[in-house]
C-alpha positions in Angstrom: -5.7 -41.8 72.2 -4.3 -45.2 72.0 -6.4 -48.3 71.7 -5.3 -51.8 73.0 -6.4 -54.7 72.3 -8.2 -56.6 74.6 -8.7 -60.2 75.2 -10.4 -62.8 78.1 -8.4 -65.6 78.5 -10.2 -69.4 78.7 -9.5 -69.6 82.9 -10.8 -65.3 83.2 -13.7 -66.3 81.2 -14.6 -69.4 83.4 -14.0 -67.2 86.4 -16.9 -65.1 85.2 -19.0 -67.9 84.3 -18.9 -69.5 88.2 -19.2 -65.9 89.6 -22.0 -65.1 87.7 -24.0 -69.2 88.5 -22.9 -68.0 92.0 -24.3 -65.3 92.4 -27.4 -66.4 89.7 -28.5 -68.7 92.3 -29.7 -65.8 95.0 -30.0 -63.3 92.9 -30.9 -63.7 89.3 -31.1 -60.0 88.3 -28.0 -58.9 90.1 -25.9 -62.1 88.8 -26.7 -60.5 85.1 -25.8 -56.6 86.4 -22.4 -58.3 87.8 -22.0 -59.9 84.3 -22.3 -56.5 81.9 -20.3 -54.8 84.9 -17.6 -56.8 84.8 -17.3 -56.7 80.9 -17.8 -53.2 80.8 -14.6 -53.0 83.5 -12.5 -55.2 81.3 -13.4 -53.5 78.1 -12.4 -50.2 79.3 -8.7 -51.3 79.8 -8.7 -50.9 75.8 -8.0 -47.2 76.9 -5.5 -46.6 79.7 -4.3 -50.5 81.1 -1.9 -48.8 82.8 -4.2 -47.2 85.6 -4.1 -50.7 86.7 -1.8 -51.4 90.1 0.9 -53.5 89.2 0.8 -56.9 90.3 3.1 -57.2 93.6 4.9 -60.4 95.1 2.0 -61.9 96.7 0.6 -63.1 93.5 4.2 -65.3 92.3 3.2 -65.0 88.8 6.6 -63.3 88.0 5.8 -60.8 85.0 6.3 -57.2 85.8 4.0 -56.2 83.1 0.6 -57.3 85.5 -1.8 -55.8 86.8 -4.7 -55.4 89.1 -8.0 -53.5 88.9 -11.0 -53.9 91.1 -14.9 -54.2 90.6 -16.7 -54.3 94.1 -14.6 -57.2 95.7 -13.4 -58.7 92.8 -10.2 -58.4 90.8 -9.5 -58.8 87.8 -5.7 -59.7 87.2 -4.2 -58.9 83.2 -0.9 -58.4 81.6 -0.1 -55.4 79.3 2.4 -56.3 76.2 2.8 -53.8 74.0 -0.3 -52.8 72.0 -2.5 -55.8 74.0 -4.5 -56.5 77.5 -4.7 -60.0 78.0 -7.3 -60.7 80.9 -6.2 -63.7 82.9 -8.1 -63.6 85.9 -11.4 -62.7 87.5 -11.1 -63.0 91.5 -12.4 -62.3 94.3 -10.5 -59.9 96.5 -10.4 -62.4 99.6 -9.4 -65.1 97.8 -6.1 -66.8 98.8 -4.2 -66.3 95.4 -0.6 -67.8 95.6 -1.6 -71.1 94.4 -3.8 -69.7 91.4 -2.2 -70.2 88.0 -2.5 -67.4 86.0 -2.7 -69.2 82.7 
């Protein structure tokens, strides 16, 4: 079985970190379940990123090597090159995303 690498970009990472104060603020115990969710999601694109939908027009981010996977309501948004998974966004799924960089 192939491994990829797998790395959170800077804006994924701060996407986490406001989720998680988000939700922190109602619910302490579920904002730290979200967190160790959410990395256990993204780490398991080390094996089989491509089970990921790819990334359709809606988003404008013009590679055709991203992707989409979902946790609850939330999607997280990465691009597959060769051997890597480079996690660029953590979003959630109502979120109006055509004017969201993805770097």
């Amino acid at each position: 079985m192939i491994k990829y690498g797998v790395f959170i970009s800077r804006p994924a990472n701060n996407d986490i970190r406001e989720i998680v104060n988000h939700i922190r603020l109602d619910k302490p115990k579920a904002a730290t379940n979200f967190k160790k969710q959410i990395l256990s999601k993204i780490k398991s694109l080390q094996y089989f990123p491509l089970r990921g939908k790819k990334v359709t027009d809606k988003f404008y981010w013009g590679s055709e090597n991203d992707y989409e996977v979902f946790l609850g309501e939330y999607l997280i948004v990465y691009r597959v090159i060769e051997k890597t998974v480079s996690v660029n966004r953590v979003l959630h799924g109502r979120m109006e995303t055509k004017d969201i960089s993805l770097l």
